[in-house]
C-alpha positions in Angstrom: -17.4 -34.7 17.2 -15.5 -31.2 17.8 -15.6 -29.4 21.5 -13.4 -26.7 20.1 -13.0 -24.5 16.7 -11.3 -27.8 14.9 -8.2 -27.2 12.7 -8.6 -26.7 9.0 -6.9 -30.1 8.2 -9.7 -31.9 10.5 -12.3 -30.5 8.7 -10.6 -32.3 5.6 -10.7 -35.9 7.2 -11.8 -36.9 10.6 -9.1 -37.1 12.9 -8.5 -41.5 13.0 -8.7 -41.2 8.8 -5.5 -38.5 8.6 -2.9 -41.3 8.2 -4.9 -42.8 5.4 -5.7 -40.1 3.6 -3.2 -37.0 2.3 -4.6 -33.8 2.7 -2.9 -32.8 -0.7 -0.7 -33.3 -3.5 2.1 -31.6 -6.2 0.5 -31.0 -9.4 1.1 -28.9 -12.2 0.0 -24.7 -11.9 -2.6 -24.9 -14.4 -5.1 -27.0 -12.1 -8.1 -25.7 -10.1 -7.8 -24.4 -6.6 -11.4 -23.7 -6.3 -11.6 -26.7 -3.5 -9.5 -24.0 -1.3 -12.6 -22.1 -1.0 -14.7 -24.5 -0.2 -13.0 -25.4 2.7 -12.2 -21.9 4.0 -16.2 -21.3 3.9 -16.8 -24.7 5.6 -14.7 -23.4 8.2 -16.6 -20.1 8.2 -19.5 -22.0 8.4 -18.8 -24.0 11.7 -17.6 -20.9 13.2 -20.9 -18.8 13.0 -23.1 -21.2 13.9 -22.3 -20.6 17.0 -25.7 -18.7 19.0 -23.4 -16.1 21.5 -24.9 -12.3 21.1 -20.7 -11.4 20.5 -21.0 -13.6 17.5 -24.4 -12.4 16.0 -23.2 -9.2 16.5 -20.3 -9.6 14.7 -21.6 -11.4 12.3 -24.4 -9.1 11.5 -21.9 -5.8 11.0 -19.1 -8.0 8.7 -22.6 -9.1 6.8 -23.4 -5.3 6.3 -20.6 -3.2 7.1 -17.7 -3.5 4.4 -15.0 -1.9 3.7 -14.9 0.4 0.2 -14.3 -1.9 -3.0 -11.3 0.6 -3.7 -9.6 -0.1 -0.4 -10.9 -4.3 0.6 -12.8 -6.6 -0.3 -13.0 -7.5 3.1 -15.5 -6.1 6.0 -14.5 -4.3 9.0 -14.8 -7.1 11.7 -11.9 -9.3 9.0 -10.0 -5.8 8.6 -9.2 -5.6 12.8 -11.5 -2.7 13.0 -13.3 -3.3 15.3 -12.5 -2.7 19.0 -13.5 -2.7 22.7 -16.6 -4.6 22.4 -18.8 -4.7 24.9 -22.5 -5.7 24.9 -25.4 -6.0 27.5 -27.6 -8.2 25.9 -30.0 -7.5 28.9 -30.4 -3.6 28.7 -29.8 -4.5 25.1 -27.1 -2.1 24.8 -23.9 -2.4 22.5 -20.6 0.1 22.6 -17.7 -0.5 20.6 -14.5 1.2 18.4 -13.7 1.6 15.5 -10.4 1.8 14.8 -9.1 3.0 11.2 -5.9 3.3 10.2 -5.0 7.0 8.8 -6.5 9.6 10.5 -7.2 10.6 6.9 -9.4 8.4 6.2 -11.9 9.4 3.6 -15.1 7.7 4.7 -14.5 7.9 8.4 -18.4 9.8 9.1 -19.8 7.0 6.8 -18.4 4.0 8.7 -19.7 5.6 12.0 -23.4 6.4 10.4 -23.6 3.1 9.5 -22.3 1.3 12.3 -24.8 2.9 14.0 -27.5 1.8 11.8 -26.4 -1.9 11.3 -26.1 -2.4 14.6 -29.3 -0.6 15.6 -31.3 -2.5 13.4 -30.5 -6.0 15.5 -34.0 -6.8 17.1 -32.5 -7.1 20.8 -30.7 -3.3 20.6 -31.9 -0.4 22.0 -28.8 1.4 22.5 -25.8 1.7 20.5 -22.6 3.7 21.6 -19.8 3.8 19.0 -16.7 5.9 18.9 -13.8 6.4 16.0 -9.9 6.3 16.5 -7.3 5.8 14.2 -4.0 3.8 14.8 -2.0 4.4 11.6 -0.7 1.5 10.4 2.9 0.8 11.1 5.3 0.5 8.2 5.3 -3.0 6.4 9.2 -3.4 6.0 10.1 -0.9 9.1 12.6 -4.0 9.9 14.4 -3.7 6.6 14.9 0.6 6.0 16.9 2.9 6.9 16.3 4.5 10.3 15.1 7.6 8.8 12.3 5.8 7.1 11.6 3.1 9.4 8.4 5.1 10.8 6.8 5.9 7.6 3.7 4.3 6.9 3.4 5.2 3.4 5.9 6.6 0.3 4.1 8.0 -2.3 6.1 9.4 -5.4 4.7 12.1 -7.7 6.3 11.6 -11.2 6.3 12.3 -14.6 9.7 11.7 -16.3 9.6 14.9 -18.2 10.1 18.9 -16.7 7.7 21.4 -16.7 4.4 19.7 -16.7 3.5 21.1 -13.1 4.4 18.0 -11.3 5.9 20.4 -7.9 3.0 21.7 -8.1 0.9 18.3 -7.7 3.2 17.1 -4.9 3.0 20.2 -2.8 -0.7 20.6 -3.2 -1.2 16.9 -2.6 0.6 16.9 -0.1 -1.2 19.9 2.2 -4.3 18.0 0.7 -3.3 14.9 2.6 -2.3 17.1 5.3 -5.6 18.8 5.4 -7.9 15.6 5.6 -6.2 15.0 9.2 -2.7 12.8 8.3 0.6 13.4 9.5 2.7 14.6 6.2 6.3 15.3 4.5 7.5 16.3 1.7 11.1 15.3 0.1 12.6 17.3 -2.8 14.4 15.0 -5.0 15.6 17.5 -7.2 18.8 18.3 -7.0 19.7 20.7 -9.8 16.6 22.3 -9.9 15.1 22.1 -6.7 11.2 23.3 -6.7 10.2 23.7 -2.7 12.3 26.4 -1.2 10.0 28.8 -4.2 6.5 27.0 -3.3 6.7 26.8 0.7 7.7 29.6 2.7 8.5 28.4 5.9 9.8 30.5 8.7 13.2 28.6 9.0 14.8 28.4 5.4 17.9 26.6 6.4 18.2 22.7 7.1 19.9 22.1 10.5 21.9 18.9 11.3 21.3 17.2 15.2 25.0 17.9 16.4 24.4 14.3 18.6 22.9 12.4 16.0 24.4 13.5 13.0 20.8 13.1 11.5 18.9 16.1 9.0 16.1 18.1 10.9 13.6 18.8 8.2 11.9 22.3 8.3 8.3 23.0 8.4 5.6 24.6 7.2 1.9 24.7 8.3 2.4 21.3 9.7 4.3 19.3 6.9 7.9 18.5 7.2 9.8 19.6 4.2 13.5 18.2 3.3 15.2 19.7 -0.3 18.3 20.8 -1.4 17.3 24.4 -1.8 16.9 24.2 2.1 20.9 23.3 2.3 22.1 26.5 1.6 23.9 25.8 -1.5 21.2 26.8 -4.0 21.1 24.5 -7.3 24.0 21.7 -7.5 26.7 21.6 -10.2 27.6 17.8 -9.7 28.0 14.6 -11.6 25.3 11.9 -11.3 26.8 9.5 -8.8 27.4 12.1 -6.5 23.9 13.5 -6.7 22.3 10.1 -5.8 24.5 9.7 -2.7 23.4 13.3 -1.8 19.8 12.5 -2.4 20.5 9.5 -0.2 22.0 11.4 2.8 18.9 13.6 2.7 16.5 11.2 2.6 17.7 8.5 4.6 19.0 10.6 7.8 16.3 13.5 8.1 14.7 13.1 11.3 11.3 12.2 9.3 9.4 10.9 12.7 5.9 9.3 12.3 4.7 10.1 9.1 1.4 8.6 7.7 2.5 9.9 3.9 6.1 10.9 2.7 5.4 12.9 -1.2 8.5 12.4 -2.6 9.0 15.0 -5.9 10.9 12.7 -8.3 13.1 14.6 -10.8 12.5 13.9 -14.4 14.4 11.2 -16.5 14.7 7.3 -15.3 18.2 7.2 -14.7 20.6 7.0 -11.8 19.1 9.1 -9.5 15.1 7.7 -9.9 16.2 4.2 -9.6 18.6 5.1 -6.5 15.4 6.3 -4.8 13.1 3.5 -5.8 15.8 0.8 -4.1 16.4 3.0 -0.9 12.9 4.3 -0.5 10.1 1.1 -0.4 7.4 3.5 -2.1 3.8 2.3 -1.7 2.6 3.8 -5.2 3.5 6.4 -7.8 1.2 9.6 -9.1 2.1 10.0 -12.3 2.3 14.0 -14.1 1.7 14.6 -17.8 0.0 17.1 -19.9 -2.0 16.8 -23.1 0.9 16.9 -25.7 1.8 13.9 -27.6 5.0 14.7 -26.1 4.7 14.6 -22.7 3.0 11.3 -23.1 6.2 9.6 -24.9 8.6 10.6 -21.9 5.6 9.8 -19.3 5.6 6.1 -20.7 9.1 5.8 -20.1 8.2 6.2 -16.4 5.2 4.3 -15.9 7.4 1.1 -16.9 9.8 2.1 -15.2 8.0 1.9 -12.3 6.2 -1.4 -13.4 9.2 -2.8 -13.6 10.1 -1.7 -10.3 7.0 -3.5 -8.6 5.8 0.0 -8.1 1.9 0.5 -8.4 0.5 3.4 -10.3 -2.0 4.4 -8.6 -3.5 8.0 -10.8 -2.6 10.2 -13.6 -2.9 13.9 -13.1 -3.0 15.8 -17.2 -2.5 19.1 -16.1 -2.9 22.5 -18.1 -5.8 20.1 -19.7 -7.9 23.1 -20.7 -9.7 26.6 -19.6 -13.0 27.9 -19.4 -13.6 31.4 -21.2 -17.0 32.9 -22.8 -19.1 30.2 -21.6 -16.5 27.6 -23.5 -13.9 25.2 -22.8 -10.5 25.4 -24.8 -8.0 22.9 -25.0 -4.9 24.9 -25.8 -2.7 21.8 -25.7 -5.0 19.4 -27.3 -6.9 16.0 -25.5 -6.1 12.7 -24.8 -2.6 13.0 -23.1 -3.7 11.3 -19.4 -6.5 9.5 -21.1 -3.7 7.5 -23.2 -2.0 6.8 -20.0 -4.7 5.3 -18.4 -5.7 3.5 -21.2 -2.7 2.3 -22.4 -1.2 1.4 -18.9 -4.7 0.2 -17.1 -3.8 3.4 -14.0 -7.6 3.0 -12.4 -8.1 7.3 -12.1 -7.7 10.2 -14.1 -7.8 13.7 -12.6 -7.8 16.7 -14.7 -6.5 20.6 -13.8 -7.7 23.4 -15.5 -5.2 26.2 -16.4 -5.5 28.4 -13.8 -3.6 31.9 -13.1 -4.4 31.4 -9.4 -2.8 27.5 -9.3 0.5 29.3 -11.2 0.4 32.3 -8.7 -0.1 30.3 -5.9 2.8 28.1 -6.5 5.3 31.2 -6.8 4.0 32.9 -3.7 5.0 30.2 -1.4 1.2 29.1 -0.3 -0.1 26.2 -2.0 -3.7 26.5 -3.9 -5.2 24.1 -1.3 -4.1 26.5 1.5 -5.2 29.7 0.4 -8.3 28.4 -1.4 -9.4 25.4 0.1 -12.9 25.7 -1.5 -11.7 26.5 -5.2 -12.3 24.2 -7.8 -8.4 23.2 -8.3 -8.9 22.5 -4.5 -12.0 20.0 -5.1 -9.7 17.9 -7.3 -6.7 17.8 -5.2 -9.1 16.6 -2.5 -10.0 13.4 -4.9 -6.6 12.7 -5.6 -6.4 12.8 -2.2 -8.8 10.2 -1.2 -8.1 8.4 -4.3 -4.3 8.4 -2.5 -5.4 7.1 0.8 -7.9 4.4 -0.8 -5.4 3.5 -2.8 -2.6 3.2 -0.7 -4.8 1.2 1.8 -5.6 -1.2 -0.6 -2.4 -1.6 -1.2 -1.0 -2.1 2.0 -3.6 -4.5 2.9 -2.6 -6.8 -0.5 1.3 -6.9 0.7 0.4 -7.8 4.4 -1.2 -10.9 3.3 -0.1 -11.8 0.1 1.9 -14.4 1.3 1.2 -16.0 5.0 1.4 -19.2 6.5 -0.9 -21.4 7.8 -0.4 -23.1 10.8 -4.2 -25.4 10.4 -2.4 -26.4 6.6 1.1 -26.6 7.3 1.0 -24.9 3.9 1.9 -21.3 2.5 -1.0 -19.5 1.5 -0.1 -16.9 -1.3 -2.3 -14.6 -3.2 -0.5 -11.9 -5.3 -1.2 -8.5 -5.5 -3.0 -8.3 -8.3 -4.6 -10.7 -8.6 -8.0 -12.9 -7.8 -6.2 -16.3 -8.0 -4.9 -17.8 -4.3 -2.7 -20.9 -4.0 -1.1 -22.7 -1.8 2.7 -23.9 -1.7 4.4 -26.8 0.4 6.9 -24.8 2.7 9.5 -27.8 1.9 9.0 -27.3 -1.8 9.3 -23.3 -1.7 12.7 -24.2 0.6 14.1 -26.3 -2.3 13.7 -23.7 -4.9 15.5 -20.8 -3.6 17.4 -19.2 -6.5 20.1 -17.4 -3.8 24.1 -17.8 -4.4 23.5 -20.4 -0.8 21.0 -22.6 -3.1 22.3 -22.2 -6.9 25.4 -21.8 -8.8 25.0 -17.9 -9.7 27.1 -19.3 -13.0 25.1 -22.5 -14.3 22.0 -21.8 -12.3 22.8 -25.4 -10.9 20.5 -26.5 -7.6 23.4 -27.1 -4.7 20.6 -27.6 -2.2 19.7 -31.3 -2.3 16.1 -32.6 -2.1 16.6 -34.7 1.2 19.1 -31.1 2.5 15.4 -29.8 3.4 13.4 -31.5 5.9 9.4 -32.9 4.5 7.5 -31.2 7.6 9.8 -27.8 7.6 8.0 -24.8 8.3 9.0 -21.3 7.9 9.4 -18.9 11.1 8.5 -15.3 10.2 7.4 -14.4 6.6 7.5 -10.5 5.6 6.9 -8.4 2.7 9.7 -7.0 0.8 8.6 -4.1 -1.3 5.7 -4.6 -3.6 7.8 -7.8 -5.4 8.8 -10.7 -2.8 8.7 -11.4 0.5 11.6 -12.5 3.2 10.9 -16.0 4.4 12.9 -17.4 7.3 13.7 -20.5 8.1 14.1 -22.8 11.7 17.8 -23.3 10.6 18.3 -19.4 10.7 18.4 -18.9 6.3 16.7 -15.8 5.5 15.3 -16.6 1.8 14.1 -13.4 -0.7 11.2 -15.4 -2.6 9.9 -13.1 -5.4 6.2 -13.3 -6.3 7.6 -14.1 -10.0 9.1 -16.8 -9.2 6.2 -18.2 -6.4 3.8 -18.0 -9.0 5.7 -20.7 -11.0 6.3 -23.5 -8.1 4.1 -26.4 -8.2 1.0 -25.9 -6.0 -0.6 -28.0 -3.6 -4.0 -28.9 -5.0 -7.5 -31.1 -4.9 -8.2 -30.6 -1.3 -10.7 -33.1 -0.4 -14.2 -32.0 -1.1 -15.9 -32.0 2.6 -19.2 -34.6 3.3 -22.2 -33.1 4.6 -21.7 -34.6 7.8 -18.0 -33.2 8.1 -19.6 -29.7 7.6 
């Protein structure tokens, strides 16, 4: 019945029975989607039964070969890993790529090993050639930032809402971690009035210089991480009001010359007013490190941030307690009692918990102007920096890979396809329907919250033209008529879904 891969919607109805039967229908949210994945399977299903050695292969290493539950649930042949396939079926030899995307990546020797051995165990293979890149993935909302920002894959921000619980020293030495493991790394200084970096880096140029032609902020540098703060402007600590802090912070951010950068490590300054929520709107940050200690203390004011930042669509990704305890006659003391970072997690659902010891060496290290990780990359304060730093990458990863296909379109459905980060639960929406429902000044009275777009304004068969992520919280959809329309997960979740997709016959599978 099919010569070719068929379209989604055939494998619904047989082509003659498509006028006769509708695909789908409104109903309320609360009904079952699980019909969706029937049909994506069926389709998964007709496409492997296909006998080519490309497809065996392929299907053999996405069978066995899958990426870490922290980063996908999907394998490495779904994730675009896989590149330059060739294969010899005769001399029964296979090469291919893998490409990853950050050089950083954390299990980069395991997903060659076991390339290797999935591929080798296929009955026809005698020789198996495989080789590792890594493309870093181009920023999500490049389209929508700043120039400054626009080649910055990922924005991490280390913060903790409340001074002098070490979270400089967290940034800095995460940084150089991230730095270390291979990924191209900066670090911005957001404090103005107390600026930590010109003290912990000692970089051989301790003056920021301004492009004369661009009018754009050269960062320094320091073994291989570009480093933007205040300190570096020559005028020490500021003496200004708040709304001029946040436009300074601003300048420096948005105009340095940043370049390619895999990971920006932006040190937050404490509190969650102006300045904080200036950089979460000008900076799209992937995810947030948060700081605290074990004081009862430091946990009150380190709330404040972690909802801040929920609020914010911002993803915590780990809690550092630092100062946690020390080790001293063959005991541990904990000088500033338990449970600080443990309460955060708890309390807040943060998936990882890293604790640092007190440790003269971590304190001297930060006043010397060489970060722990640097001078003693094998210490144990250098151990755990190196599993925040994986758990950073992982994280961020995961992360990225949730926004780029949280909300899609497709073409086989004519329907949008949204699964929000999250979350297990996928849906589908009828593009004309998501049209209708756009909450913009264009759409509604901003007064009465009265619709001004009519139901017969938006065309039954419209479909959208480009779909992109807008921070962790909505995406941009537009439209043929040239309407760019800001649909916020919130508000997707609560449109009525298209449901009870035809079950397929065996004969249709």
């Amino acid at each position: 019945m099919y010569v070719k891969t068929p379209p989604l919607v055939y494998l619904l109805h047989p082509p003659q029975s498509l006028g006769h039967h509708p695909s789908f229908v409104l109903q309320s949210r609360r009904r079952s989607n699980c019909c969706i994945t029937t049909l994506l399977l069926s389709h998964k299903l007709f496409l492997h039964s296909q006998s080519s050695p490309r497809t065996r292969f392929l299907k053999r290493v996405s069978q066995n070969l899958s990426v870490t539950k922290a980063v996908s649930a999907q394998d490495i042949v779904s994730c675009g890993f896989v590149k330059d396939l060739g294969i010899d079926e005769a001399l029964g030899e296979v090469s291919f790529r893998l490409e990853l995307t950050t050089p950083a990546c954390p299990v980069k020797d395991m997903f060659e090993n076991k390339a290797n051995e999935v591929v080798a165990a296929l009955p026809w293979v005698k020789k198996v050639n495989v080789t590792m890149s890594a493309q870093p993935a181009k920023p999500i909302f490049a389209g929508q930032l700043p120039f400054g920002l626009s080649r910055i894959s990922n924005i991490i921000a280390v913060s903790s809402c409340k001074g002098g619980v070490g979270k400089s020293t967290v940034a800095v030495n995460l940084a150089y971690t991230l730095a270390g493991m291979g990924a191209r790394v900066g670090i911005f200084d957001a404090d103005v009035y107390g600026p930590s970096l010109p003290t912990m880096v000692n970089p051989e140029s301790r003056i920021l210089e301004m492009n004369p032609e661009t009018k754009t902020i050269i960062p320094t540098e320091y073994i291989g991480v570009k480093l933007v703060s205040f300190g570096f402007a020559g005028q020490g600590r500021a003496i200004m009001r708040g709304p001029m802090v946040s436009g300074v912070i601003n300048q420096l951010l948005t105009t340095a010359e940043w370049g390619e950068l895999d990971y920006l490590v932006i040190d937050m300054p404490p509190g969650t007013g102006d300045i904080q929520l200036t950089l979460c709107q000008v900076a799209p940050l992937t995810a947030a490190v948060i700081v605290t200690t074990p004081q009862k203390l430091a946990f009150i004011d380190v709330a404040k941030g972690v909802r801040m930042f929920s609020k914010l669509k911002v993803p915590c990704v780990a809690v550092v307690e630092n100062m946690s305890h020390f080790d001293a006659d063959g005991k541990r003391y904990y000088p500033f009692g338990k449970g600080s970072g443990s309460e955060v997690v708890k309390q807040f659902g943060i998936p990882h918990l890293f604790d640092l010891p007190i440790r003269p060496t971590l304190s001297a290290s930060g006043d010397s102007g060489t970060p722990e990780v640097v001078s003693d990359p094998l210490s144990d304060v250098a151990r755990t920096f190196q599993d925040l730093g994986v758990c950073v990458v992982q994280q961020c990863a995961k992360i990225r890979q949730q926004v780029s296909t949280a909300v899609t379109y497709d073409k086989y459905l004519k329907a949008i396809r949204v699964k929000v980060p999250n979350s297990d639960e996928e849906f589908l929406l009828h593009p004309a329907t998501v049209r209708r429902n756009d909450r913009s000044a264009q759409s509604a009275d901003e007064w009465t919250g009265e619709q001004k777009i009519q139901f017969g304004d938006v065309a039954e068969d419209i479909e959208p033209d480009d779909i992109r992520p807008m921070g962790n919280y909505a995406v941009s959809i537009t439209w043929p008529d040239g309407f760019s329309q800001i649909a916020p997960y919130d508000q997707l979740e609560t449109i009525e879904r298209l449901v009870d997709v035809p079950p397929l016959s065996p004969v249709e599978v």
